[in-house]
CHARMM internal coordinates of N, CA and C (Angstrom, degrees):
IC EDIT
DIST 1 N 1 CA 1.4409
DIST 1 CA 1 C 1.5303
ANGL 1 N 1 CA 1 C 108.71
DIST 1 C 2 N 1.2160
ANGL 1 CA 1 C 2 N 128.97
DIHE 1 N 1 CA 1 C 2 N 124.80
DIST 2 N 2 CA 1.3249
ANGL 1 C 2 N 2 CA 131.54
DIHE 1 CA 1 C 2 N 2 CA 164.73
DIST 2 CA 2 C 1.3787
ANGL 2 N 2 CA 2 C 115.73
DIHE 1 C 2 N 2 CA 2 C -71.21
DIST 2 C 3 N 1.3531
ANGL 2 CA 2 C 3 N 123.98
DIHE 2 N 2 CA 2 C 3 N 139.34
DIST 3 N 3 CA 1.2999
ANGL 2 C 3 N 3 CA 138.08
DIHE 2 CA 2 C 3 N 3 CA -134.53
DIST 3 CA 3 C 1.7263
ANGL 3 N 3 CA 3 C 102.44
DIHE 2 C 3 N 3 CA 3 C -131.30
DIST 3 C 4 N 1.5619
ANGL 3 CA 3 C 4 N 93.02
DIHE 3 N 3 CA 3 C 4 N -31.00
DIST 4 N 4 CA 1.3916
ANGL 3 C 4 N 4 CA 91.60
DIHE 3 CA 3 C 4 N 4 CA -157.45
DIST 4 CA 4 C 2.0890
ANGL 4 N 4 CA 4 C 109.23
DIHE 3 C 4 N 4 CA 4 C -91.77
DIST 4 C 5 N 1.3318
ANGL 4 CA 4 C 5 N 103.48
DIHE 4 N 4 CA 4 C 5 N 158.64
DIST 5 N 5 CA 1.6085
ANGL 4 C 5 N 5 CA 108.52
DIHE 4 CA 4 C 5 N 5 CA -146.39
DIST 5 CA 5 C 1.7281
ANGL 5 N 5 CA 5 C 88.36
DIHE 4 C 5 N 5 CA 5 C -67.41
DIST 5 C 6 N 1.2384
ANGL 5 CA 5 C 6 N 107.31
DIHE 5 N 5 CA 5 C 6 N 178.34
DIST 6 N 6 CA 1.0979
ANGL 5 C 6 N 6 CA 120.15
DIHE 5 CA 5 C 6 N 6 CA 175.95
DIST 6 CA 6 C 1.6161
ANGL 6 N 6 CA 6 C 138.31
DIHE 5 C 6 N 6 CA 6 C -95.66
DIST 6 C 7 N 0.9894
ANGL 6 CA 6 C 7 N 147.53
DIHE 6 N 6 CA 6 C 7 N 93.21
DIST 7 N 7 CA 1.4480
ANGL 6 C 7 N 7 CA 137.40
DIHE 6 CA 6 C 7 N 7 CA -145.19
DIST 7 CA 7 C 1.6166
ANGL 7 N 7 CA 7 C 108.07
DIHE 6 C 7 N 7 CA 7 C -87.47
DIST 7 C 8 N 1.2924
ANGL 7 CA 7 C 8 N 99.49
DIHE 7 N 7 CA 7 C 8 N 139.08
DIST 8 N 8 CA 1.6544
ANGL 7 C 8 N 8 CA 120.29
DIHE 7 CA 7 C 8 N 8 CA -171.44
DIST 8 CA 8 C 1.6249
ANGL 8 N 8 CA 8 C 101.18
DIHE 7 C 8 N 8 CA 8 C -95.89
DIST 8 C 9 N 1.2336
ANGL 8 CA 8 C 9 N 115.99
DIHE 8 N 8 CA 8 C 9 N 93.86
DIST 9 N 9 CA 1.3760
ANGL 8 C 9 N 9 CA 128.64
DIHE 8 CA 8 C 9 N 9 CA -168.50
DIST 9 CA 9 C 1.7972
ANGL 9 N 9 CA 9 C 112.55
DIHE 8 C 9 N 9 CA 9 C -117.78
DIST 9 C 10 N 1.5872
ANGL 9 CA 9 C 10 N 92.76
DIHE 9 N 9 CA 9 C 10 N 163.78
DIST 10 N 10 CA 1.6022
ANGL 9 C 10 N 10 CA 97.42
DIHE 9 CA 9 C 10 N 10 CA -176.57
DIST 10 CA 10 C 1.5378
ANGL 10 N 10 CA 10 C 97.74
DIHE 9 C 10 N 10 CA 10 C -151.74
DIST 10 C 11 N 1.7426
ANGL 10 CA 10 C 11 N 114.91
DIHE 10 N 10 CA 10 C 11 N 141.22
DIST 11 N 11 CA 1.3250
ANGL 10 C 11 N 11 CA 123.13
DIHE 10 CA 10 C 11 N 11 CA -170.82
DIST 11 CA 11 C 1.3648
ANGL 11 N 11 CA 11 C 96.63
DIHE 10 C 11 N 11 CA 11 C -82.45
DIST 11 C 12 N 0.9963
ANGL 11 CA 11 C 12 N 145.67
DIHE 11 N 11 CA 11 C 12 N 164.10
DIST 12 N 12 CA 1.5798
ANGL 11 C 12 N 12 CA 160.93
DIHE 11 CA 11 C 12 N 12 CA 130.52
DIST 12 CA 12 C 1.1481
ANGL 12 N 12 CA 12 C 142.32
DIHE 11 C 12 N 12 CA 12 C -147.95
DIST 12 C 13 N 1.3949
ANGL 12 CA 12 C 13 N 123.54
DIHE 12 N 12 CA 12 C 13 N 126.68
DIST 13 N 13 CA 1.4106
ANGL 12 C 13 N 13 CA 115.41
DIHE 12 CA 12 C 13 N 13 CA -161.74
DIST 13 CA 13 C 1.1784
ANGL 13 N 13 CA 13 C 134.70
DIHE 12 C 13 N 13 CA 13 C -70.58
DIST 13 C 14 N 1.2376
ANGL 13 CA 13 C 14 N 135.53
DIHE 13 N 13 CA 13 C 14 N 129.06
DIST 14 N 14 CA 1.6494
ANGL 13 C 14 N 14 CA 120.14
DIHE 13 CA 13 C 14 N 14 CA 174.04
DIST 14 CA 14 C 1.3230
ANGL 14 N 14 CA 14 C 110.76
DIHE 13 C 14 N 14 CA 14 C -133.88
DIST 14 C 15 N 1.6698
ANGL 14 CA 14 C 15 N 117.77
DIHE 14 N 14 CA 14 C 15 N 154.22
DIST 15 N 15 CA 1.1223
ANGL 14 C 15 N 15 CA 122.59
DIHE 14 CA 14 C 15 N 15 CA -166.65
DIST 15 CA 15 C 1.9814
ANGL 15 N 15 CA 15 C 95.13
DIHE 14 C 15 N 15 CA 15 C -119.51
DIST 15 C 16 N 1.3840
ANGL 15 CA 15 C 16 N 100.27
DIHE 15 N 15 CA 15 C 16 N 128.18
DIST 16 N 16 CA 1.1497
ANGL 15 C 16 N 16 CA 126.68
DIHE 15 CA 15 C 16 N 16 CA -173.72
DIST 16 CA 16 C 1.4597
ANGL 16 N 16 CA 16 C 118.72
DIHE 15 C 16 N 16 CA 16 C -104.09
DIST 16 C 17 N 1.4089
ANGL 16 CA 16 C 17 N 117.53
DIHE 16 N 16 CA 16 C 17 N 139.07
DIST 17 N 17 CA 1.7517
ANGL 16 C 17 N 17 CA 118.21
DIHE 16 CA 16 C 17 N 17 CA -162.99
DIST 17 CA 17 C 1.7507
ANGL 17 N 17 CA 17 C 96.29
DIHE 16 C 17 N 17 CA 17 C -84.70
DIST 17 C 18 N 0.8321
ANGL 17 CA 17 C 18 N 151.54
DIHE 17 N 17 CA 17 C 18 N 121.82
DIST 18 N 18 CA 1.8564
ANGL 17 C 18 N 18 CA 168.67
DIHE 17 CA 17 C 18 N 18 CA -176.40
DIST 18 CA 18 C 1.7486
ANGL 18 N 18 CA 18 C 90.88
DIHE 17 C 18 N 18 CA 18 C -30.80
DIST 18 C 19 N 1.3335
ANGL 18 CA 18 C 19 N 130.78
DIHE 18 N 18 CA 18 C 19 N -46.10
DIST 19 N 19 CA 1.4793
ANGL 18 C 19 N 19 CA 105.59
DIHE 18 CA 18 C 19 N 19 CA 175.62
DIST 19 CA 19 C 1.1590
ANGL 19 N 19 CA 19 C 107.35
DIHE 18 C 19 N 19 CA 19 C -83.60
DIST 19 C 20 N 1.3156
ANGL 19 CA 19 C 20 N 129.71
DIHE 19 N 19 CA 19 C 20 N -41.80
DIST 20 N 20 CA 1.8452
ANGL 19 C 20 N 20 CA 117.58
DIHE 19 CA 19 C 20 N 20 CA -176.56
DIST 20 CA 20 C 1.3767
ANGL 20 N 20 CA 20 C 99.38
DIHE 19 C 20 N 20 CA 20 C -40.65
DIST 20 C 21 N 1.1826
ANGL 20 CA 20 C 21 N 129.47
DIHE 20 N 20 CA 20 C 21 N -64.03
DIST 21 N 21 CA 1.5667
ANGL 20 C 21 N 21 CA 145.35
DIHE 20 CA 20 C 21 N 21 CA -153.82
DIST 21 CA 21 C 1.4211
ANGL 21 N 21 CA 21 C 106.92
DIHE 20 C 21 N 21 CA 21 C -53.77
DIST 21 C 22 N 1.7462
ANGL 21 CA 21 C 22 N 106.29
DIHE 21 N 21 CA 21 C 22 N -46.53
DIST 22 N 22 CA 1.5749
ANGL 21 C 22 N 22 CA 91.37
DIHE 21 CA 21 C 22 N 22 CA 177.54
DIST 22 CA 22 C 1.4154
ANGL 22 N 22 CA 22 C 122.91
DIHE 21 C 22 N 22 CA 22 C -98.18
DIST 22 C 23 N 1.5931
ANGL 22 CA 22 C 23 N 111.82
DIHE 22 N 22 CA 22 C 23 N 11.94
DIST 23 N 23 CA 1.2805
ANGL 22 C 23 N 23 CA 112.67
DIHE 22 CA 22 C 23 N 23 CA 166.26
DIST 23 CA 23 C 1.5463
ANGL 23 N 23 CA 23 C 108.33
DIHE 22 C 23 N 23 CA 23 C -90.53
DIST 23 C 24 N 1.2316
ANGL 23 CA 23 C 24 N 119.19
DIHE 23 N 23 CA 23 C 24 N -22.61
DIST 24 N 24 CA 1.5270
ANGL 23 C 24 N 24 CA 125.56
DIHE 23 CA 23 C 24 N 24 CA 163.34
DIST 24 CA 24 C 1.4660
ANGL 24 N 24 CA 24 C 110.14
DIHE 23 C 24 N 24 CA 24 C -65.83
DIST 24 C 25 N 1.1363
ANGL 24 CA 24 C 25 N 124.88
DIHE 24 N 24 CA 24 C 25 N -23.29
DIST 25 N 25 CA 1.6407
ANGL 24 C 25 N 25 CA 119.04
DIHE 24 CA 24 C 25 N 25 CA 173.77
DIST 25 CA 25 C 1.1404
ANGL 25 N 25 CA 25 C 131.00
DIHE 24 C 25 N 25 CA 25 C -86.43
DIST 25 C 26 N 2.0013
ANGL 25 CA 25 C 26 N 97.07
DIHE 25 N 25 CA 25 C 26 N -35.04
DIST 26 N 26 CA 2.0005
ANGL 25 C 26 N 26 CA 101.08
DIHE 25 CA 25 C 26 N 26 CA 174.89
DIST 26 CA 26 C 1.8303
ANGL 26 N 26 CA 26 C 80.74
DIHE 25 C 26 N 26 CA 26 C -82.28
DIST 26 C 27 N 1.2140
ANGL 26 CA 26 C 27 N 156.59
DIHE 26 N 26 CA 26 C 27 N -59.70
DIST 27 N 27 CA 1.3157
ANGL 26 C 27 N 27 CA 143.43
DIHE 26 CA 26 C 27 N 27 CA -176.64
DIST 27 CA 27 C 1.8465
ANGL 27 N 27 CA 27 C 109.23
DIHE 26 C 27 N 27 CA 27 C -1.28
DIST 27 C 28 N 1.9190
ANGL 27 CA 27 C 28 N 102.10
DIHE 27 N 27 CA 27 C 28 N -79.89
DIST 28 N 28 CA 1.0051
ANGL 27 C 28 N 28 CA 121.72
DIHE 27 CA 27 C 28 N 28 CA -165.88
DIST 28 CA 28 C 1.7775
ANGL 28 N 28 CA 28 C 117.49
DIHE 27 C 28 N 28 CA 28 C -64.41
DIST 28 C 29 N 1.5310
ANGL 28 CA 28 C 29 N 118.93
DIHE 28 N 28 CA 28 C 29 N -33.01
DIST 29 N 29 CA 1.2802
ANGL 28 C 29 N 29 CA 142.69
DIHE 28 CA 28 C 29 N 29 CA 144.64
DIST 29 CA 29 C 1.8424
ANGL 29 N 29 CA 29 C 113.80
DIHE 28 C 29 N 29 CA 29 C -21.44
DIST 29 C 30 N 1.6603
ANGL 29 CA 29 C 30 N 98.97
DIHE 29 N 29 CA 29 C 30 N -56.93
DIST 30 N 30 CA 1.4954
ANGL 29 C 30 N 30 CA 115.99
DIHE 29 CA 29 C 30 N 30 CA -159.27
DIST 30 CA 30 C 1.4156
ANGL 30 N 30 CA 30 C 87.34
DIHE 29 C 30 N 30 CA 30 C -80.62
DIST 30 C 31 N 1.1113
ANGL 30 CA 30 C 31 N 132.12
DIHE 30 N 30 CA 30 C 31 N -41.98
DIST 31 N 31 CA 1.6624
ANGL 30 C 31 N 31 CA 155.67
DIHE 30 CA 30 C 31 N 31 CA -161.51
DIST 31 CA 31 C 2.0690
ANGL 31 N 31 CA 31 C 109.25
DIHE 30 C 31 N 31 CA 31 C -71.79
DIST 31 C 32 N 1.3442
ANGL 31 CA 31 C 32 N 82.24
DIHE 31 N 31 CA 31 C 32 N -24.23
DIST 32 N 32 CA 2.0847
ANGL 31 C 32 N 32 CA 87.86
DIHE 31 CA 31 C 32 N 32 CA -164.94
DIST 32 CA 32 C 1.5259
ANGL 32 N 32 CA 32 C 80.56
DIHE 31 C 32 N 32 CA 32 C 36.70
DIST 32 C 33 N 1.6439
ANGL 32 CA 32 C 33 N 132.70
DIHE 32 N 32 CA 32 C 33 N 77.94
DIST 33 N 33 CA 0.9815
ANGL 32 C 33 N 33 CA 135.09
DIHE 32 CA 32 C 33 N 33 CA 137.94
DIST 33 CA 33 C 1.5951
ANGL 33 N 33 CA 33 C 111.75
DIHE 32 C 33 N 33 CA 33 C -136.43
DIST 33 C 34 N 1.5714
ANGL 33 CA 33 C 34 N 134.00
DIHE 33 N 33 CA 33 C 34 N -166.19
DIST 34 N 34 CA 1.4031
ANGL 33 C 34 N 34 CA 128.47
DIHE 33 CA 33 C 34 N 34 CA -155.54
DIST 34 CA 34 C 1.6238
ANGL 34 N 34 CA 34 C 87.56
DIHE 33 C 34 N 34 CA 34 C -136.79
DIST 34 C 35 N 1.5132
ANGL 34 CA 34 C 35 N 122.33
DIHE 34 N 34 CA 34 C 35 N 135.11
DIST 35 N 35 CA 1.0921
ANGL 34 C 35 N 35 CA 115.07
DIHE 34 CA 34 C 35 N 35 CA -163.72
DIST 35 CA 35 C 1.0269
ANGL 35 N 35 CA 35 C 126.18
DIHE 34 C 35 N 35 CA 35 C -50.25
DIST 35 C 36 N 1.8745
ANGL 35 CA 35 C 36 N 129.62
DIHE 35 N 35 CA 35 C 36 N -29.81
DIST 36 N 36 CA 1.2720
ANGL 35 C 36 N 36 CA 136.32
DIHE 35 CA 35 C 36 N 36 CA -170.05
DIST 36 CA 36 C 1.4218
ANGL 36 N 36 CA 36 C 99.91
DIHE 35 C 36 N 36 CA 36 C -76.23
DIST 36 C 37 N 1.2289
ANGL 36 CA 36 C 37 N 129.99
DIHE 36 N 36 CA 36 C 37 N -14.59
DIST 37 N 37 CA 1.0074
ANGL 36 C 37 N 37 CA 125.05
DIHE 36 CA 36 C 37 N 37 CA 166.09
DIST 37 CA 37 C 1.6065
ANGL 37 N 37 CA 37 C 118.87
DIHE 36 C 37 N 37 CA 37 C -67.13
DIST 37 C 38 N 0.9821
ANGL 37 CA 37 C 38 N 137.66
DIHE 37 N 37 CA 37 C 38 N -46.44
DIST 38 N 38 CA 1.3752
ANGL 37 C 38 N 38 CA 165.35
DIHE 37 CA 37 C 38 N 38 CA 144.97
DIST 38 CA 38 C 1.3303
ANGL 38 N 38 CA 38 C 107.18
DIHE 37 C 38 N 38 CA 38 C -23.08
DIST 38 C 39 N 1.3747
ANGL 38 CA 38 C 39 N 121.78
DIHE 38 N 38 CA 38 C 39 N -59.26
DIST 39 N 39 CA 1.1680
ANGL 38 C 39 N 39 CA 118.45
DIHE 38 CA 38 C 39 N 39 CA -176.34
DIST 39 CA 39 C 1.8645
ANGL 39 N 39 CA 39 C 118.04
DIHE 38 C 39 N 39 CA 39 C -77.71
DIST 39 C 40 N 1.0211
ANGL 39 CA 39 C 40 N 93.12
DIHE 39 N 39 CA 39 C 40 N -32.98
DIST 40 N 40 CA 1.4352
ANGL 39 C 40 N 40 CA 114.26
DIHE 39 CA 39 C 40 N 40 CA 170.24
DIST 40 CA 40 C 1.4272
ANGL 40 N 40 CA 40 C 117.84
DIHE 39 C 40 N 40 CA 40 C -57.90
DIST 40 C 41 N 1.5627
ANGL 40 CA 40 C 41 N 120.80
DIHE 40 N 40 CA 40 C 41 N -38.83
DIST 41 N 41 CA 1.0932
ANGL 40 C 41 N 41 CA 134.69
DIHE 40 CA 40 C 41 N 41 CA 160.30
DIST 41 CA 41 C 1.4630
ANGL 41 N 41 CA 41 C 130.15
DIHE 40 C 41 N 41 CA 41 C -72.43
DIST 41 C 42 N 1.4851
ANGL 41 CA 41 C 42 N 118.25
DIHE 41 N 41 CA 41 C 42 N -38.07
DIST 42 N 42 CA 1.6302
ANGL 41 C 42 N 42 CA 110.62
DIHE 41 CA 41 C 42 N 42 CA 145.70
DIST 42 CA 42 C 1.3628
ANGL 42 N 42 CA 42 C 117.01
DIHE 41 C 42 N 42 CA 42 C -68.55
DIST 42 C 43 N 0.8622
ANGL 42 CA 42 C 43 N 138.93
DIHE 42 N 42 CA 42 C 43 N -39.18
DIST 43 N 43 CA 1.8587
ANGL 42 C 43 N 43 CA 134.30
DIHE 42 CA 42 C 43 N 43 CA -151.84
DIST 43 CA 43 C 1.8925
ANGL 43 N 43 CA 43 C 76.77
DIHE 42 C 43 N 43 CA 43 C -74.89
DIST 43 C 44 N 1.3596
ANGL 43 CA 43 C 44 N 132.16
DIHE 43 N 43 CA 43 C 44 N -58.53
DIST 44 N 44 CA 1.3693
ANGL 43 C 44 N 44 CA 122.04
DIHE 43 CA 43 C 44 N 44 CA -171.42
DIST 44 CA 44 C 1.5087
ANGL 44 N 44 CA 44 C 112.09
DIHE 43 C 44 N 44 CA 44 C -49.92
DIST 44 C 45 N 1.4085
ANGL 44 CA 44 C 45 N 108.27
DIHE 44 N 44 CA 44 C 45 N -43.48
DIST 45 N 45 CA 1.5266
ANGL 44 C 45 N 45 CA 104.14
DIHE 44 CA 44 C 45 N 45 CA -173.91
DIST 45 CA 45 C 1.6660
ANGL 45 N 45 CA 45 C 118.53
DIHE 44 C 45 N 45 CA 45 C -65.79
DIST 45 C 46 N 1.5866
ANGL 45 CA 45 C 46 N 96.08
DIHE 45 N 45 CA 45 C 46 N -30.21
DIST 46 N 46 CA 1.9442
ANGL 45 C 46 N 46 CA 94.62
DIHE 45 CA 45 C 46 N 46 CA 179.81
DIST 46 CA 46 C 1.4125
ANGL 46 N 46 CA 46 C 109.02
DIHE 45 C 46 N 46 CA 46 C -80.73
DIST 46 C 47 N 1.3567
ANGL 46 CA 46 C 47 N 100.82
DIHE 46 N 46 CA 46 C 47 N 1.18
DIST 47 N 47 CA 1.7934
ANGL 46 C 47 N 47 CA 96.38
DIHE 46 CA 46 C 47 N 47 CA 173.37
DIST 47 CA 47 C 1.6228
ANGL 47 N 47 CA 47 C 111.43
DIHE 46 C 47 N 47 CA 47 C -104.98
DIST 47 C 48 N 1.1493
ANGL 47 CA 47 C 48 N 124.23
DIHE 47 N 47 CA 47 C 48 N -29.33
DIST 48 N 48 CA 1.4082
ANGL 47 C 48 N 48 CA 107.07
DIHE 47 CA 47 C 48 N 48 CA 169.02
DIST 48 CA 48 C 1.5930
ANGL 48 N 48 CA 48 C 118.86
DIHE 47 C 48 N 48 CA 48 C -82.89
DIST 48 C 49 N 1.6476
ANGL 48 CA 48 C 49 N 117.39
DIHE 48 N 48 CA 48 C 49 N -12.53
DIST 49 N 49 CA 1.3763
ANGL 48 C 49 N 49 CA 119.10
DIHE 48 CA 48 C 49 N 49 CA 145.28
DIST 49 CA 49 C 1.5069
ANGL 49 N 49 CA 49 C 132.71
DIHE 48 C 49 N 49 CA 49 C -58.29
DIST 49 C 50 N 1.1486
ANGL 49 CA 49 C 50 N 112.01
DIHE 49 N 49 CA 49 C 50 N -3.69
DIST 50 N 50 CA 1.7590
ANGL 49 C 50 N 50 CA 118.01
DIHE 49 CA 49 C 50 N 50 CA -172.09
DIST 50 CA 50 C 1.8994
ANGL 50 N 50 CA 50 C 89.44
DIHE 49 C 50 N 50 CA 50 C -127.89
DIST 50 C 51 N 1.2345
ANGL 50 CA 50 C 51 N 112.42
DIHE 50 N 50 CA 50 C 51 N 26.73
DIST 51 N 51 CA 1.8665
ANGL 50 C 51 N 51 CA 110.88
DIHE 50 CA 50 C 51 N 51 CA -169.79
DIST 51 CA 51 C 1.5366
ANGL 51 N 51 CA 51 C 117.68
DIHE 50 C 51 N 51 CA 51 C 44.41
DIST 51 C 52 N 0.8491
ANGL 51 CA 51 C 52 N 127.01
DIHE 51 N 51 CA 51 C 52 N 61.76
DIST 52 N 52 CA 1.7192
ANGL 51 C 52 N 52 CA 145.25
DIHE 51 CA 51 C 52 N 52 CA 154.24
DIST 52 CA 52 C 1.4293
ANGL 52 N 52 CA 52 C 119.51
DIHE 51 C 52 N 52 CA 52 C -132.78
DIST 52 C 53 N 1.6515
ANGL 52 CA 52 C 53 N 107.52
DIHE 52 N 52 CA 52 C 53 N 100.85
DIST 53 N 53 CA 1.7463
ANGL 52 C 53 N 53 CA 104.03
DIHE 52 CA 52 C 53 N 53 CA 165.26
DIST 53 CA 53 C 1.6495
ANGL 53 N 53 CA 53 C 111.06
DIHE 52 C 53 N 53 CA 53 C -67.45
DIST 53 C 54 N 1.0130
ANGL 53 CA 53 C 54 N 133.51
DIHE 53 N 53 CA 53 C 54 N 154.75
DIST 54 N 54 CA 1.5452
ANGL 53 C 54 N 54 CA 135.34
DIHE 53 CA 53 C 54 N 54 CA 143.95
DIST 54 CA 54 C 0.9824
ANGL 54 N 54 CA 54 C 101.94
DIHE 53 C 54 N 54 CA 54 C -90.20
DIST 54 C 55 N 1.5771
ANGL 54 CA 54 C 55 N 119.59
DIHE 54 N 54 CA 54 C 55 N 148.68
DIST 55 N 55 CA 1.6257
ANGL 54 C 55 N 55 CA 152.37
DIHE 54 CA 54 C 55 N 55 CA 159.96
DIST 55 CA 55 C 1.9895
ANGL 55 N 55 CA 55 C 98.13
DIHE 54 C 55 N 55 CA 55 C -46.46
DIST 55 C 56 N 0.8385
ANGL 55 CA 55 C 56 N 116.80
DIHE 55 N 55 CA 55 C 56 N 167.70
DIST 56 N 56 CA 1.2878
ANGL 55 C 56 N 56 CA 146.38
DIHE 55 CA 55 C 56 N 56 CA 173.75
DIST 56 CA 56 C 1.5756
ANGL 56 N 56 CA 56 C 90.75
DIHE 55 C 56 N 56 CA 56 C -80.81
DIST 56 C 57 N 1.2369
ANGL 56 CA 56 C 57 N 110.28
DIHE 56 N 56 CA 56 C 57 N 130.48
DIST 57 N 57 CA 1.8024
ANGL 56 C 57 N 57 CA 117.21
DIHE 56 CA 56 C 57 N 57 CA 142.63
DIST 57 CA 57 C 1.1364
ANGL 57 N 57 CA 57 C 137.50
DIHE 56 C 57 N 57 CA 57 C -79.12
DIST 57 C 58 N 1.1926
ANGL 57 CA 57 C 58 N 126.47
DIHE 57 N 57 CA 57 C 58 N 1.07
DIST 58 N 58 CA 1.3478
ANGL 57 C 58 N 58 CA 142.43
DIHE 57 CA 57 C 58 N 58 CA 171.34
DIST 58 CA 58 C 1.2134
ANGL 58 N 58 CA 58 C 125.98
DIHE 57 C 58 N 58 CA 58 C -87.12
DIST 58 C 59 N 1.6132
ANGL 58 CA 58 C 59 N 124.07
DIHE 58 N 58 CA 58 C 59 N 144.60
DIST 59 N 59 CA 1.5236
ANGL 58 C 59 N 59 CA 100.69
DIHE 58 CA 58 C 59 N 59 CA -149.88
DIST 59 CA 59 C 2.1593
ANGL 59 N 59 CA 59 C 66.66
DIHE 58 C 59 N 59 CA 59 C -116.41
DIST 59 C 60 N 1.3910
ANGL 59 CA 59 C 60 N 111.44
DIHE 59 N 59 CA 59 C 60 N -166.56
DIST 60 N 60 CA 1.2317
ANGL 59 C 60 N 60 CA 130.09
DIHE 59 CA 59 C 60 N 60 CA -177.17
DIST 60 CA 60 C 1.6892
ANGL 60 N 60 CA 60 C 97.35
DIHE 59 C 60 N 60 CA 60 C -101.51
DIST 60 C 61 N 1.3058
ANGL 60 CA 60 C 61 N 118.77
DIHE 60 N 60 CA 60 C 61 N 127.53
DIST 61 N 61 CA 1.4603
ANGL 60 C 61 N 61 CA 112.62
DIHE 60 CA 60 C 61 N 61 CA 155.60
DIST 61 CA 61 C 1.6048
ANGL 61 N 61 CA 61 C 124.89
DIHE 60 C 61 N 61 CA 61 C -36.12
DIST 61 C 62 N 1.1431
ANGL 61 CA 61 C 62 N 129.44
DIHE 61 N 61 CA 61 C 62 N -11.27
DIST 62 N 62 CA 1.3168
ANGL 61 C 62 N 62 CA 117.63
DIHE 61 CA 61 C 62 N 62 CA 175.69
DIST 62 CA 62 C 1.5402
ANGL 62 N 62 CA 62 C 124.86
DIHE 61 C 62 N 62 CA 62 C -126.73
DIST 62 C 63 N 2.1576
ANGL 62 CA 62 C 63 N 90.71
DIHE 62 N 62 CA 62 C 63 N 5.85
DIST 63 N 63 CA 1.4081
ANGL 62 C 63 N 63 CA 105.38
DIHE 62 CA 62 C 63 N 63 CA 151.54
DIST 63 CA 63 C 1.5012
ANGL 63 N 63 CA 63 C 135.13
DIHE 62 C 63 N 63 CA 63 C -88.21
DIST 63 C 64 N 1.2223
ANGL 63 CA 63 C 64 N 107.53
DIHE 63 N 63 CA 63 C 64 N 131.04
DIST 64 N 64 CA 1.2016
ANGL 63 C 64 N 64 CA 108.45
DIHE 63 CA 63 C 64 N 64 CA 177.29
DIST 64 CA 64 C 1.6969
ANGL 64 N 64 CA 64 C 125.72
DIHE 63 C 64 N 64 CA 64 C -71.53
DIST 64 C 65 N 1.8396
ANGL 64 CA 64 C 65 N 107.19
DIHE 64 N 64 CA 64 C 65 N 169.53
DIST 65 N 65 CA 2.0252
ANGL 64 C 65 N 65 CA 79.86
DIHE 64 CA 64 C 65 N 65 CA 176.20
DIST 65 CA 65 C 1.7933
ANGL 65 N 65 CA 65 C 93.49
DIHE 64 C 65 N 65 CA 65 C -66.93
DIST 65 C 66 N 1.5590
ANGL 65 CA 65 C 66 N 94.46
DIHE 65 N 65 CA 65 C 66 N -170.84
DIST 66 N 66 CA 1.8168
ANGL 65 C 66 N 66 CA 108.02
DIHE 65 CA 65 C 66 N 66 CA 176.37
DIST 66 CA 66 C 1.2114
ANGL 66 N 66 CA 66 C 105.84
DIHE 65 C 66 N 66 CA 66 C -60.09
DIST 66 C 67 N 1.3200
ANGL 66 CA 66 C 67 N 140.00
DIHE 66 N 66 CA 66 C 67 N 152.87
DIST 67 N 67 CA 1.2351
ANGL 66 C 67 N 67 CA 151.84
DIHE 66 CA 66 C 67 N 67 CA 116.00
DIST 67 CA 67 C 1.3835
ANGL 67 N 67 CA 67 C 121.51
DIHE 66 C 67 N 67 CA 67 C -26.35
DIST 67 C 68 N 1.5689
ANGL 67 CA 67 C 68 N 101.96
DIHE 67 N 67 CA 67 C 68 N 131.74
DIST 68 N 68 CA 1.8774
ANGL 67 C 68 N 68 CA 100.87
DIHE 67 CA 67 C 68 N 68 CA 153.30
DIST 68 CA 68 C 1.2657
ANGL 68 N 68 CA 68 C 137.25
DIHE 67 C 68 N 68 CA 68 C -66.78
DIST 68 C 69 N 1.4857
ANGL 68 CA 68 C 69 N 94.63
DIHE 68 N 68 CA 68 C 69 N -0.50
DIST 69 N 69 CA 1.8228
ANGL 68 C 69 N 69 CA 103.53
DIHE 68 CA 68 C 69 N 69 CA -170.27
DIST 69 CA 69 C 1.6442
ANGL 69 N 69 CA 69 C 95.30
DIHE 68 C 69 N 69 CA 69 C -68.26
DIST 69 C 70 N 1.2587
ANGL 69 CA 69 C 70 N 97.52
DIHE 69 N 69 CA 69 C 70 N 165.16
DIST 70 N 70 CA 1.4885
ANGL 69 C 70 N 70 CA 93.20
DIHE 69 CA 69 C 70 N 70 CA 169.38
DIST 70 CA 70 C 1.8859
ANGL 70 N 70 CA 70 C 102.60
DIHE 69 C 70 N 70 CA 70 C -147.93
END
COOR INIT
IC SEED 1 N 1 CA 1 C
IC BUILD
């Protein structure tokens, strides 16, 4: 049984300059991680360096997505 929470995610495109891209690839390589992971993991770090935490993306197994109620 997988255990682990579920992440509340969104696709979006970005266009990357040919060295960022392949330093983002041996990165994720060095990482046994998947690039969005990678990126996800700097973009968090330059934000709690500039004083901004982000929330967790992960919702709780027994949370649902949001409601329309309001």
């Amino acid at each position: 049984m997988n255990t682990r929470p579920r992440r509340c995610t969104r696709s979006a495109g970005v266009t990357f300059e040919v060295p960022v891209l392949e330093y983002l690839h041996e990165l994720a390589r060095a990482q046994e991680r998947d690039r969005s992971f990678c990126i996800n993991q700097i973009i968090r770090e330059h934000a709690t360096r500039h004083g901004r935490e982000l929330p967790s993306a992960c919702l709780a197994s027994d949370e649902a997505a949001p409601s329309e109620e309001g």
